[in-house]
Structures are given as C-alpha cells and as structure tokens.
N, C-alpha and C positions, 0 to 999 in steps of 0.2 A: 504494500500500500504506500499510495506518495503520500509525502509529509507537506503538511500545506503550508506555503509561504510566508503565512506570517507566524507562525510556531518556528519555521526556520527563522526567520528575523528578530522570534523572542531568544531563541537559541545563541543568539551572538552580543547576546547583554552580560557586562561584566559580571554582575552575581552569578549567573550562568555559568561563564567559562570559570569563575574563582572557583566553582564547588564542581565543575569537569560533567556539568549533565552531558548526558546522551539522549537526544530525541528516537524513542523505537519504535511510538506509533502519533501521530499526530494528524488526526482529520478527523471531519462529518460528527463533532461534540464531545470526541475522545481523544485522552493522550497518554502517552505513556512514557515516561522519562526512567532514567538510571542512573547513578554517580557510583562509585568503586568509595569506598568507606576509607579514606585517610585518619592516618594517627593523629592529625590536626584536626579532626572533626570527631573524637573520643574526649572523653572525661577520664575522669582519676580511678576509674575501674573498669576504662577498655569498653567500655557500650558508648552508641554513638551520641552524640548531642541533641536532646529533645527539639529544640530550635531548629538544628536542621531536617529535622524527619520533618518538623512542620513545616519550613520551607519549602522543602520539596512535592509537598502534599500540596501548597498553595499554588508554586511553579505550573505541577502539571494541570489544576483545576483551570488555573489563568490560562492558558494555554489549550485548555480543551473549548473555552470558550470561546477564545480569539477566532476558532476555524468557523463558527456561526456569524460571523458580527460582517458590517458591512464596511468597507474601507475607510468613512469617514465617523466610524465609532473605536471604540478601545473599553475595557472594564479595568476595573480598580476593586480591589479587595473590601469590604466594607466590614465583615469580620471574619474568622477563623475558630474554627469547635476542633481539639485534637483530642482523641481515645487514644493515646499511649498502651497496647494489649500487650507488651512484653519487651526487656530491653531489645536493644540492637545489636547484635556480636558480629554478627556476618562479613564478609569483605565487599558485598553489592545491597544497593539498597533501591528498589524498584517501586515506582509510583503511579500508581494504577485510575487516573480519573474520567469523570462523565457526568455530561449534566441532567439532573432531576428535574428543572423545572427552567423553560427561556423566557424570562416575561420581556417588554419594553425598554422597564428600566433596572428589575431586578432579576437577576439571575442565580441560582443555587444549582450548586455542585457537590459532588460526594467525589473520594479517593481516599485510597488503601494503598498500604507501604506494605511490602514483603522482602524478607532478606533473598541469597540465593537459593535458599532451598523451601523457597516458597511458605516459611513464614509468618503468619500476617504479624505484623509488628506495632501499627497503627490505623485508625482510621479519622478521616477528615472531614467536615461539612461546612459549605462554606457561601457566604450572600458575595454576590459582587454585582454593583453598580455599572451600569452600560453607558457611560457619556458620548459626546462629543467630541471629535480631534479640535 
C-alpha cells in the first residue's frame, strides 16, 4: 500500500527523525509507525519512557488523520487519554492507529502500541481539532 503524501511530509519533521519513526502503513484513516527503542528513550530500569509511547501513539493518530483532511486543512491534538497495559522492554515499539469518528471540526482516534513480539503495551484515545492552513 502507498503511503500518502502528507504522512510522508509528517515523516520529515524533526521530532520524527529525532525519535527515527518508520512510516509502515499510512492511508485511507490509518497508520502505522515504528521506532527501534534506544537506550536514550529508557528510564533507570531499562523500560521505555511513558512520554514516548504516548508520542508515538499521538504521531500515528495525527497522521492517520492527515490522509482524510483536504489540503487546505491540518489537525492539532486537543487532548491525549494513554492506558499504559505493561512496561516496554522490547527493542521495536509499533503504533497501530484509526479513526472512530470524522466530524467537521472534531475528530477522535484510537491507537495501540505493541512491542516486537506483538505485545500490546498501551493504548491511546484521542480528540483533534480540524482547522485551517
């Protein structure tokens, strides 16, 4: 499946490249991202950082969205709900999102984090706001 062009164009924003995502599926209100879990993104007992599981969760939600929207709109996060279901030990950490509901101006999304061995690690629900470029 092609990854649609503006998920490619989210993909080249510095938080992006700093935390090394990989776009594996990105179209038609779904996405799917991946980072390899660095020693820089662990705590003082080797599980990864709760902030970044939730980043990633937000990443791919943002991003699942963008493949509906029309060029002269964009969303913005308005808030973030994370279930944390088990540390994170693994070396890949995979984000699994899709939207629940497209309104006008509001939008909600769901995403689940899995390690590599399929994991579920977290899950995420999330409003975002549809403006204006």
């Amino acid at each position: 499946m092609e990854i649609h062009p503006r998920v490619k164009a989210m993909s080249e924003g510095s938080v992006w490249k700093m935390m090394g995502v990989e776009v594996v599926k990105g179209n038609e209100g779904e996405c799917e991202l991946e980072i390899e879990v660095k020693k820089d993104f662990t705590q003082s007992y080797d599980s990864m950082h709760g902030g970044l599981i939730a980043t990633l969760l937000d990443m791919s939600m943002a991003a699942a969205i963008s493949t509906t929207l029309e060029s002269n709109k964009y969303s913005n996060t308005i808030d973030l709900h994370t279930n944390y279901l088990r540390p994170m030990f693994g070396k890949r950490l995979v984000a699994k999102a899709s939207i629940v509901k497209r309104g006008k101006r509001i939008t909600v999304a769901n995403a689940d984090a899995f390690n590599e061995d399929g994991k579920h690690i977290a899950t995420g629900r999330a409003n975002f706001m549809i403006l204006d470029k």
